[in-house]
C-alpha positions as CSV (number, residue, x, y, z in Angstrom):
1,X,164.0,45.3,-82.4
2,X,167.4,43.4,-82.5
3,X,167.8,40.6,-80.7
4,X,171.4,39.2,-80.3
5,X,171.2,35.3,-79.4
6,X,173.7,33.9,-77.0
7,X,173.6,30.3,-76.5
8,X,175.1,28.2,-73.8
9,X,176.1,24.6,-73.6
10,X,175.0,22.1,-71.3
11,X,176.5,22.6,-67.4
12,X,174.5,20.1,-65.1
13,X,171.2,18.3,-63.1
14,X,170.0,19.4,-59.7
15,X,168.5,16.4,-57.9
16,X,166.2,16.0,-55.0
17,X,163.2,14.2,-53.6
18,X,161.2,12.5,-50.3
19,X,162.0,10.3,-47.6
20,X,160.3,7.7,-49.3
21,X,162.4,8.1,-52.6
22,X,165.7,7.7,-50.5
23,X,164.6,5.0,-48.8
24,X,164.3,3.2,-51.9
25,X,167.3,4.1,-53.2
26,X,166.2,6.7,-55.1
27,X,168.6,9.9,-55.6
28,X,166.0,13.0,-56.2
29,X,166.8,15.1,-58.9
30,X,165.5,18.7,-59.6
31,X,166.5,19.6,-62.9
32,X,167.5,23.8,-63.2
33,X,166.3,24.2,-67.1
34,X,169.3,27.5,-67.5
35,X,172.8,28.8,-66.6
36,X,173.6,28.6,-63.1
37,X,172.3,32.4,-60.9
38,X,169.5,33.4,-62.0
39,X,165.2,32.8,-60.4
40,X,165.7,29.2,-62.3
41,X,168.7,28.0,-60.0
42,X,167.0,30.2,-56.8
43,X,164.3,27.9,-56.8
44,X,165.9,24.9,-56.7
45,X,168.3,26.1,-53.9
46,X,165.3,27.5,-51.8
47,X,163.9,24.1,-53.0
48,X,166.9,22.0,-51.0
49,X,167.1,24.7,-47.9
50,X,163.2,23.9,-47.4
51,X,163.2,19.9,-47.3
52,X,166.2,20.2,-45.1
53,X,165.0,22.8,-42.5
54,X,161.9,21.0,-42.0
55,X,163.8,17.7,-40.7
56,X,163.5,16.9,-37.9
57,X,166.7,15.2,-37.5
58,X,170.2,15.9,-39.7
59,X,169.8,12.0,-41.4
60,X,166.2,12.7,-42.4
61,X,167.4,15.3,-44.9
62,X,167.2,14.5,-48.7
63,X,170.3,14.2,-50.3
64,X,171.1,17.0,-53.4
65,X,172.7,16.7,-56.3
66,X,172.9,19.9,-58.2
67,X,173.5,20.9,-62.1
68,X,171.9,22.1,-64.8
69,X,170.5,21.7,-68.4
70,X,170.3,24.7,-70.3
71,X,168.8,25.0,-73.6
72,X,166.1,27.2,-75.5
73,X,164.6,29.0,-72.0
74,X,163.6,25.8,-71.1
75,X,162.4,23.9,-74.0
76,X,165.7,21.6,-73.6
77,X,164.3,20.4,-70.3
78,X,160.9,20.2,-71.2
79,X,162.0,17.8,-74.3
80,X,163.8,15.6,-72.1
81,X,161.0,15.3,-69.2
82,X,158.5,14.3,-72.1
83,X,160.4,12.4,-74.0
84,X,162.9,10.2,-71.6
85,X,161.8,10.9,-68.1
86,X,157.9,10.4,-68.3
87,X,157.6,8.3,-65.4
88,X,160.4,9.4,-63.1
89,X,159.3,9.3,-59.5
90,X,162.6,11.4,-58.2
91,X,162.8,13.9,-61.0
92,X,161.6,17.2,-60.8
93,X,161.9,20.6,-63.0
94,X,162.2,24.4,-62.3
95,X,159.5,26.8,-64.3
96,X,158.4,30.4,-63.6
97,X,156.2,32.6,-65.4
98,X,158.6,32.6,-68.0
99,X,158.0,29.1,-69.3
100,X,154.2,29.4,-69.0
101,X,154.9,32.3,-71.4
102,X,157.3,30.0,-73.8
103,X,154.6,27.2,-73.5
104,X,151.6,29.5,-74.5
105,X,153.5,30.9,-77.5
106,X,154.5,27.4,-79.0
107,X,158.2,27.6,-77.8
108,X,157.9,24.6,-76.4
109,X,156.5,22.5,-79.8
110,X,153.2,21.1,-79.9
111,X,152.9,21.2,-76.3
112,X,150.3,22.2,-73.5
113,X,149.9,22.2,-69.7
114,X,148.5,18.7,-69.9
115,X,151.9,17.4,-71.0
116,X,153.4,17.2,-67.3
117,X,152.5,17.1,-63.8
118,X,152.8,20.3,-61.8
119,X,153.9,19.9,-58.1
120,X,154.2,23.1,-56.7
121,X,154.4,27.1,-56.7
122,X,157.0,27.4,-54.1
123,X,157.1,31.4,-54.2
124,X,156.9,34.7,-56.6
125,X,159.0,36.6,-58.1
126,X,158.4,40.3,-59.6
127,X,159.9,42.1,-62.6
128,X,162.4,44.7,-62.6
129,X,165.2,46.5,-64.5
130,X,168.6,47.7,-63.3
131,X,171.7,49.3,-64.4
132,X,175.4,49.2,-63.0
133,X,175.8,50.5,-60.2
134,X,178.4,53.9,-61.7
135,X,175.4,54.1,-64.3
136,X,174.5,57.7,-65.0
137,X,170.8,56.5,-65.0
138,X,169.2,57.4,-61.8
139,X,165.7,56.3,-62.4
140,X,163.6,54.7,-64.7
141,X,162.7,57.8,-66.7
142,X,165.9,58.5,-66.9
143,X,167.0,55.1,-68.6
144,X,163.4,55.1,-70.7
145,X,164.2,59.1,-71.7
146,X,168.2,57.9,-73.3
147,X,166.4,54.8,-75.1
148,X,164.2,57.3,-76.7
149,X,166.8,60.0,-77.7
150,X,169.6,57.5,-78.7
151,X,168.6,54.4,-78.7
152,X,171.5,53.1,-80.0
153,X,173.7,54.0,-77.1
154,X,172.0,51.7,-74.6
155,X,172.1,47.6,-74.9
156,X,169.6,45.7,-72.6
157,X,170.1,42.2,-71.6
158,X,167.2,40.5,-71.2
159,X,166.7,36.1,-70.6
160,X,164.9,34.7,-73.7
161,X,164.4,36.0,-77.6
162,X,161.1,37.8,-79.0
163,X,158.6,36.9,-76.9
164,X,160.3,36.3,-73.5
165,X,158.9,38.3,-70.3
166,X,161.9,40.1,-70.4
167,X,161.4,41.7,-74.0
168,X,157.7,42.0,-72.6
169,X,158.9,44.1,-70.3
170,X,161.1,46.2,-72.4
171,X,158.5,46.5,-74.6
172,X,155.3,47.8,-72.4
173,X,157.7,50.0,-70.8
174,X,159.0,51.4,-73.9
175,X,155.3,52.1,-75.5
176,X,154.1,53.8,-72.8
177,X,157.6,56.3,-72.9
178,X,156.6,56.4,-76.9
179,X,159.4,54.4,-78.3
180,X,159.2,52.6,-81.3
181,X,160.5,49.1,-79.8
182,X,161.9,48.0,-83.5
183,X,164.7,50.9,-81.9
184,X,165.6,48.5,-78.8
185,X,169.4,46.7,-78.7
186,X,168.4,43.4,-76.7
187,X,171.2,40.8,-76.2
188,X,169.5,38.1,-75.5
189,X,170.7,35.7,-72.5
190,X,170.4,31.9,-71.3
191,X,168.7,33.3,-68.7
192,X,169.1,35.9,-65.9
193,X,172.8,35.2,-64.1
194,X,174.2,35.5,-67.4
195,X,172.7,38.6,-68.4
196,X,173.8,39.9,-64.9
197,X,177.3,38.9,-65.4
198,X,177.0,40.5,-69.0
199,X,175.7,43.6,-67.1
200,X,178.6,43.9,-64.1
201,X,181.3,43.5,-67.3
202,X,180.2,45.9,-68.9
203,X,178.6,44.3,-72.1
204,X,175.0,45.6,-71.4
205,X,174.1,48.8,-70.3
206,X,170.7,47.6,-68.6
207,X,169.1,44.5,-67.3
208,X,165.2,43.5,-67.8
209,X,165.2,40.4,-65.1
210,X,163.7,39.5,-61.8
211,X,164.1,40.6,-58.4
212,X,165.5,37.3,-56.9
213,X,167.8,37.8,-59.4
214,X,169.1,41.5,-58.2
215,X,168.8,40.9,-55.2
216,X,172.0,39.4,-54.0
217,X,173.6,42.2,-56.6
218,X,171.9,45.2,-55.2
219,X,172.8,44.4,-51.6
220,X,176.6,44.1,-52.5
221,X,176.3,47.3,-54.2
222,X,177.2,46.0,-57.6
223,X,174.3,47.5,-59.4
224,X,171.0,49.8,-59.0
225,X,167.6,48.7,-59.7
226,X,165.9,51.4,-61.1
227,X,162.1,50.1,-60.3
228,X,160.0,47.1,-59.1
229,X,157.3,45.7,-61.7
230,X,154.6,45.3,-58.5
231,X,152.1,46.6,-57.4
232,X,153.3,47.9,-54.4
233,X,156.8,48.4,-52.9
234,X,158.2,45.6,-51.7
235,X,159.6,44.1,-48.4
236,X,163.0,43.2,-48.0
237,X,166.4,44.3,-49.5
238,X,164.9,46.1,-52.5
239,X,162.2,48.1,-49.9
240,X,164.1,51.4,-51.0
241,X,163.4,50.6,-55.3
242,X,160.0,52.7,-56.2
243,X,157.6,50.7,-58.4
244,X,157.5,51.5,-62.3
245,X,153.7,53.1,-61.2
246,X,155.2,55.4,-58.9
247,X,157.7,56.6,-61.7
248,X,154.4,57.3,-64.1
249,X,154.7,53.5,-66.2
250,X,152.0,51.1,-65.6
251,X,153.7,48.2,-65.8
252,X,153.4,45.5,-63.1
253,X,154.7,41.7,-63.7
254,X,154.8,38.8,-61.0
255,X,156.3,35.5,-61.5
256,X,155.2,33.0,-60.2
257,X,157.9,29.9,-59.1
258,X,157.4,25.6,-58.6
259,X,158.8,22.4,-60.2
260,X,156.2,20.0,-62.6
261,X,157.1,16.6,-63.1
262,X,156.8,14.1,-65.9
263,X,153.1,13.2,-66.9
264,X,153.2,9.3,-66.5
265,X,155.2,9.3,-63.0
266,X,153.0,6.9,-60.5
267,X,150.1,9.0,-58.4
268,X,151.4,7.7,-55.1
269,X,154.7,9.1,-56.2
270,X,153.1,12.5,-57.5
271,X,150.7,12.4,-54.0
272,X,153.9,12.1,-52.2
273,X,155.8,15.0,-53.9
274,X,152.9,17.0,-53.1
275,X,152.3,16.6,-49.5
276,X,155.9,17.1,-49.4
277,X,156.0,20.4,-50.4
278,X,152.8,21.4,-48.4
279,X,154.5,20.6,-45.7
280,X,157.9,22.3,-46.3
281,X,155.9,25.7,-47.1
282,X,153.4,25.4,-44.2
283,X,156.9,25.8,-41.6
284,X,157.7,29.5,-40.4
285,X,161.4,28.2,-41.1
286,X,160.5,28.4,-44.7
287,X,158.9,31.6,-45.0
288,X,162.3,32.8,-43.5
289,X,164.3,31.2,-46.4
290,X,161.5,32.4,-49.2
291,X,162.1,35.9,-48.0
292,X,165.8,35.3,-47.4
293,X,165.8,34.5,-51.4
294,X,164.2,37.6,-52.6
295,X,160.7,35.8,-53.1
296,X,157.5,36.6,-52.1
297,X,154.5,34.7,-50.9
298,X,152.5,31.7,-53.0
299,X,152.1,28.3,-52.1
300,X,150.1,26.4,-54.4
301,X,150.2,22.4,-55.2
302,X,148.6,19.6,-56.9
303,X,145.4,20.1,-58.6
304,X,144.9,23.8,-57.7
305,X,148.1,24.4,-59.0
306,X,147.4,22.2,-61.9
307,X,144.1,24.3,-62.4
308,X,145.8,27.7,-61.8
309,X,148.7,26.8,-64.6
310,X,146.2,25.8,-67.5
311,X,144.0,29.5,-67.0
312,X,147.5,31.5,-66.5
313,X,148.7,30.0,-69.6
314,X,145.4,30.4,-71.4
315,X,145.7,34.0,-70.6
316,X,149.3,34.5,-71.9
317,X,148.2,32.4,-75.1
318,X,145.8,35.7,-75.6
319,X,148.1,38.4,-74.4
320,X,150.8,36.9,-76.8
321,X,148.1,37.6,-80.0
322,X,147.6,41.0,-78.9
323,X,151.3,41.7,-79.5
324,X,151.3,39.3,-82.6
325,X,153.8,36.7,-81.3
326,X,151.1,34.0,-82.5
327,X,148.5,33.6,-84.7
């Protein structure tokens, strides 16, 4: 397989936080670890419509300062939380099941779960892959079938290298169509808005991304998702897309959503953070924005979520030797 790496410079820092942080001064930052439009950015946006909904008066809501630091799918981010931010109170960092992948295949150094301090799971997300919307491919088949007979002919942007859930995806899907995946052109992306913009241009003939991230795309009629990596359909704007399964692949992939923090911030301030967010996701208001954002249901926090993050990565750490990505 080819992978074609496209690299991005830095843009900017999303910040947020509690009452108690601004009250003391603080400004609260959430840190967006990719290009700006893809499920990284979403979650920090869904983040900042949350906290403000759920005031109950205009003055209560947090103040938001938004940008981004891009940089190996994460790893940049991760580097400077560990290293320079440890005890932060008012900083906080986007992951999906993406980094939980990078961090159980090493992409993230010498690093495990234990490293930082994981706040929330705010939503999930599901895998997908689309085309342009004047794409002659109809269906999933249909894309798979052209990668098998010409492979060549078809580029796939996908966010991350060898390794990433996106070439995941490419690759299960691919096997069970019988394609060698040494065959597959993917250009690989800072994340998914850039390979979406890639796609709309013209300089990919196929996405492998997220739904949160097609979303906004589909519904303008700029592209066509060809199928939904879940289990079942789902609800929403994309309620039309069949499921890979129904289209003969079995190939589901959710991802899940939340912010972590650094490891040494203060446990009142971590407490806070946390009962913060069980309180923004426990409204009706912010079901309504979840959905309104292409994600689905999961709320998890604190030690639960801390718990849940160390078996999920576990289990990646062993998919990952299956396909030989580590020893």
């Amino acid at each position: 397989m080819r992978i074609t790496s496209v690299l991005f410079p830095l843009v900017a820092v999303v910040l947020m936080y509690a009452n108690a942080s601004l009250a003391a001064g603080g400004i609260p930052e959430c840190i967006v670890p990719a290009k700006p439009g893809g499920g990284m950015d979403l979650t920090c946006k869904l983040t900042q419509q949350g906290l403000q909904a759920g005031m109950s008066r205009k003055d209560d809501a947090p103040q938001l300062r938004i940008s981004y630091l891009p940089g190996g799918i994460g790893a940049v981010a991760w580097s400077s939380i560990v290293s320079q931010r440890r005890s932060a109170p008012d900083t906080l960092v986007v992951y999906s099941g993406g980094s939980l992948l990078n961090l159980a295949q090493g992409k993230f150094g010498k690093a495990s779960p234990a490293d930082v301090r994981w706040v929330a799971a705010v939503g999930t997300d599901y895998g997908m892959v689309a085309v342009r919307a004047d794409s002659p491919y109809k269906t999933l088949r249909e894309l798979l079938d052209a990668l098998h007979s010409q492979p060549a002919k078809v580029t796939i942007g996908a966010g991350g290298t060898v390794g990433s859930q996106d070439w995941l995806k490419m690759r299960i899907l691919s096997k069970q169509r019988g394609i060698d995946p040494k065959t597959l052109r993917l250009v690989a992306f800072e994340g998914g808005g850039e390979a979406f913009t890639a796609l709309l241009a013209g300089h990919v003939q196929a996405v492998s991304g997220d739904t949160s991230e097609a979303t906004e795309h589909a519904a303008a009629g700029r592209i066509r998702v060809l199928a939904v990596l879940s289990d079942a359909r789902l609800a929403g704007p994309l309620a039309h897309v069949p499921t890979a399964r129904e289209q003969g692949f079995d190939v589901t992939w959710p991802i899940i959503r939340g912010v972590y923090m650094g490891p040494d911030v203060p446990d009142a301030d971590y407490r806070r953070w946390v009962k913060t967010f069980d309180r923004m996701m426990g409204t009706p208001e912010f079901d309504r924005l979840r959905a309104a954002h292409g994600l689905h249901p999961f709320a998890m926090t604190g030690d639960l979520l801390t718990d849940y993050i160390r078996r999920t990565v576990e289990a990646y750490g062993k998919q990952a030797k299956e396909f030989g990505l580590v020893r």
